[in-house]
C-alpha positions in Angstrom: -31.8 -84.9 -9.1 -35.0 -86.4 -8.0 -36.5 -82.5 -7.8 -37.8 -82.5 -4.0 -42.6 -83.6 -2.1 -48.2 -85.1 0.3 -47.4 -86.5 3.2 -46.9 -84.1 6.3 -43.9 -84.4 7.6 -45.3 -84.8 11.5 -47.5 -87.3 10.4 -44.8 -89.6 9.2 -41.8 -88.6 11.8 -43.2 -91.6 13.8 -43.5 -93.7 11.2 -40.1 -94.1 9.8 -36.5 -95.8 10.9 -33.8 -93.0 11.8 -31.9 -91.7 8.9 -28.7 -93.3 9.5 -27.3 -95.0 7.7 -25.4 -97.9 8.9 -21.1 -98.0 9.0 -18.6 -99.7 9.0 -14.6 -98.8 9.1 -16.4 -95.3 7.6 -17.9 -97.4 4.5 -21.6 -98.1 4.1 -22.5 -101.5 5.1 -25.0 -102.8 2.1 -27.4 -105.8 3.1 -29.1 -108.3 0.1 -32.9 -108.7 0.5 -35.0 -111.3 -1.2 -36.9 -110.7 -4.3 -40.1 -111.3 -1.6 -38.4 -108.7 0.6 -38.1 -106.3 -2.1 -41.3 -106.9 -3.5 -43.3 -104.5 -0.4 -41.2 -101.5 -2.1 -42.3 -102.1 -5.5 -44.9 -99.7 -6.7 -45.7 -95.8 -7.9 -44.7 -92.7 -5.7 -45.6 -89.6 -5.9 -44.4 -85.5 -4.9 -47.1 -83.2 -4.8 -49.4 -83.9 -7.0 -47.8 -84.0 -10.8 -44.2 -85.6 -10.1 -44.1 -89.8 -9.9 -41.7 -92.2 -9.8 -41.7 -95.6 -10.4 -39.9 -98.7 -8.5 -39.2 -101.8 -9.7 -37.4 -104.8 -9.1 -35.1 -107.3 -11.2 -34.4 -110.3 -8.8 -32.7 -109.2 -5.9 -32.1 -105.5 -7.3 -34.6 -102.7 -6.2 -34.5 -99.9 -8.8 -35.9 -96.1 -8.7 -37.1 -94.2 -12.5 -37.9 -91.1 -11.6 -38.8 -87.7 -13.6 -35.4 -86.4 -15.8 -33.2 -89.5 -14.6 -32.5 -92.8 -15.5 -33.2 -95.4 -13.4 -30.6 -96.1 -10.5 -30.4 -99.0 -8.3 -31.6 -97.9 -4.8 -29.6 -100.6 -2.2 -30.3 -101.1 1.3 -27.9 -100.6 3.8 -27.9 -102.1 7.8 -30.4 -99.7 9.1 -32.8 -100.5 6.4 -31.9 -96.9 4.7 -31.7 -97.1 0.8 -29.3 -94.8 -1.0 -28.4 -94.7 -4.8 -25.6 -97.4 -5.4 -22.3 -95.4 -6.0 -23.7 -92.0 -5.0 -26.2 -91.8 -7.4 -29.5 -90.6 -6.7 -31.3 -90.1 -3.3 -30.7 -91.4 0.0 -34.6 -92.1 1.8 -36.2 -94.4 4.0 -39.7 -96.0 3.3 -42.9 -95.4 5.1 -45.2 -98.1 6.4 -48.3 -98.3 8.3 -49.1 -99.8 11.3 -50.0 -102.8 9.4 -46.4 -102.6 7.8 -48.3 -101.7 4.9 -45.9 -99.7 2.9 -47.3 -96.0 2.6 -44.4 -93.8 1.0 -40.9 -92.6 1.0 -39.1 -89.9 2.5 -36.4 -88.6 0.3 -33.5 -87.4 3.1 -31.6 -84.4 2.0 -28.7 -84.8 4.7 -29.8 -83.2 7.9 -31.4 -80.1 6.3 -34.7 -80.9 5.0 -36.7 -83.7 3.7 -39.0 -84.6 0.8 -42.3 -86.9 1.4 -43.5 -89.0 -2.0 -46.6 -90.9 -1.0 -47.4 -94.3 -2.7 -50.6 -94.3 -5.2 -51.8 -97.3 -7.4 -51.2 -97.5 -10.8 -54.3 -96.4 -12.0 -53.8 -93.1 -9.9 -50.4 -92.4 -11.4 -51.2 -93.7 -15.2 -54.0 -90.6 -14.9 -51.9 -88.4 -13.3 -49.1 -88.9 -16.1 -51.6 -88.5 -18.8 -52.9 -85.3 -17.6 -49.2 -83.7 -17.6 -49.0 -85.1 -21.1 -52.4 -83.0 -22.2 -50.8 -80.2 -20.4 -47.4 -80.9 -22.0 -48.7 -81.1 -25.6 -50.6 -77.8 -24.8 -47.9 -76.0 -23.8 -50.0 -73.1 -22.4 -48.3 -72.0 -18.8 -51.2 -71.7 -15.6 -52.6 -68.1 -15.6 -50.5 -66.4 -12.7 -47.2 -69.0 -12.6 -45.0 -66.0 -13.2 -46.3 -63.4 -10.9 -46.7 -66.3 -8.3 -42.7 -67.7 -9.0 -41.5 -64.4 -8.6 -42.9 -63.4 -5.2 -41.5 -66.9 -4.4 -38.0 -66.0 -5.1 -38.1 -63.1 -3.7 -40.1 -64.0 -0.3 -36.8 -66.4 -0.3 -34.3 -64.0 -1.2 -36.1 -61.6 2.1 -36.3 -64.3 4.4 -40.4 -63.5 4.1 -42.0 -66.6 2.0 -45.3 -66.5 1.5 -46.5 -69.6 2.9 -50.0 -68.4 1.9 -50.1 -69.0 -1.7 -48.4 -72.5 -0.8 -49.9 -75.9 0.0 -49.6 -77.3 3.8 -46.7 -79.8 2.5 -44.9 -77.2 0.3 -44.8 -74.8 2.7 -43.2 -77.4 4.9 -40.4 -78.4 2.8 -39.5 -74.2 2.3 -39.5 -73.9 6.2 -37.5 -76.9 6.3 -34.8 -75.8 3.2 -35.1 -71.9 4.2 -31.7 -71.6 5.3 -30.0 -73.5 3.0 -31.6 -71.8 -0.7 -31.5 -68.3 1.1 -27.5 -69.2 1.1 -27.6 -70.2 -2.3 -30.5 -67.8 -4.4 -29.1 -64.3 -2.0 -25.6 -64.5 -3.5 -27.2 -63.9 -7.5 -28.9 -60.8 -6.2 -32.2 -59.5 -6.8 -34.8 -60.8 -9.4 -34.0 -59.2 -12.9 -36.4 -61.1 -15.2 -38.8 -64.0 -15.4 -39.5 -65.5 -18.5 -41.8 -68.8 -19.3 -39.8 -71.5 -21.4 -41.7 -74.4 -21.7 -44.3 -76.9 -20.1 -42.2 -80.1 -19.0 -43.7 -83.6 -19.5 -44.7 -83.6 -16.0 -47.5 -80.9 -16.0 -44.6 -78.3 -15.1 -43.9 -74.9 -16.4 -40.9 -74.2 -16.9 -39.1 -70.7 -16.2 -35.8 -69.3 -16.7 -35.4 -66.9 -14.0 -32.4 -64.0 -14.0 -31.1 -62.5 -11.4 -28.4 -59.7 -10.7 -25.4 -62.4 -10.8 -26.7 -65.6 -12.6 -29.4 -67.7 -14.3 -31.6 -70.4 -12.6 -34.2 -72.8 -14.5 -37.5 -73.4 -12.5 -40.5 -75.6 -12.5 -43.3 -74.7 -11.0 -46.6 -76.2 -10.5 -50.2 -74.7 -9.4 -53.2 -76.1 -8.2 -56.4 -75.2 -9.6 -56.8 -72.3 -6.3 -53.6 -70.9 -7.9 -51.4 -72.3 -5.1 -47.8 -73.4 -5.2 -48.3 -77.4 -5.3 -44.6 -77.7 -5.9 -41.6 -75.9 -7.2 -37.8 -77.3 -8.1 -34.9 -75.7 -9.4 -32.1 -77.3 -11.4 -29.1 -75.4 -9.8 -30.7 -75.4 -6.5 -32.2 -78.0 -3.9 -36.1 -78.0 -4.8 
């Protein structure tokens, strides 16, 4: 839902609580924080360097508005985890500092990979949300996105991704989810056909891509050295 990513994942590993989340008789144990408490969390976040989500509070409610969702409660539970209230939405754990400064989020995709969102002022996420918007009322895809998003899917289909035409964090979070999207992308076959769709109103362009046994909808996002900054897929997990 939340589409998956620049904080290196070594960097933060000692930064952050343990990503369990706290039981009781099997059930979740949620905990109430004050508006004061909740107030640290409030703020932008951002995946790479196009996708941002916002969260807010309303009292003693912490809520996440992220890109193609609506906003969903994010509740605490014992271990100071959040997870979507009713199985909506992410499950992550915040980032702080050594200040307890809070610094970002990691978004916890059960035990197989995770995606880092660092936090960035509003002024820093207001201009990154306008410049997707020029790119968005342009709609002109980045020179090479095709080329590039097809020897993506198919460095993942081989087991050979090209971590080279990938930023440091991207190429992290493909390490990380390599077994789990070889499972999924190797059972529709080989690439048949790439075609460009649209630019999203986050800066993304948009693919559908074919392959031998079924369709998949892309986003993908370059840098201006033509590298992968980011890459999601609706039917997939980033």
């Amino acid at each position: 839902m939340l589409g998956s990513l620049a904080v290196a994942l070594v960097a933060v590993a000692t930064q952050i609580s343990p990503p369990n989340f706290g039981v009781s008789n099997g059930a979740q144990r949620a905990v109430i924080l004050t508006p004061t408490d909740l107030d640290q969390y409030v703020g932008f976040y951002l995946r790479g360097a196009n996708t941002v989500m916002t969260v807010t509070r309303d009292e003693t409610h912490l809520f996440l508005q992220g890109p193609r969702m609506s906003a969903i409660e994010f509740v605490p539970d014992a271990e100071m985890n959040f997870h979507g209230k009713d199985g909506l939405g992410p499950y992550g754990t915040f980032v702080h500092d050594a200040s307890g400064q809070i610094t970002g989020l990691i978004e916890q995709h059960g035990t197989v990979f995770s995606v880092p969102w660092s936090r960035i002022d509003a002024s820093a996420a207001q201009e990154i949300k306008a410049n997707n918007h020029i790119r968005a009322q342009g709609q002109v895809p980045m020179p090479g996105g095709e080329a590039v998003l097809r020897r993506l899917v198919d460095g993942i289909l081989a087991d050979k991704p090209h971590y080279d035409e990938m930023t440091p964090w991207y190429a992290e979070l493909v390490r990380e989810a390599g077994v789990l999207t070889r499972a999924i992308y190797a059972k529709r076959g080989a690439v048949r056909s790439i075609e460009f769709r649209h630019v999203d109103e986050n800066g993304g362009d948009v693919y559908e891509v074919g392959q031998e046994g079924g369709v998949s909808t892309w986003t993908i996002y370059l840098n201006t050295n033509g590298l992968i900054e980011d890459a999601l897929n609706y039917s997939g997990y980033y």
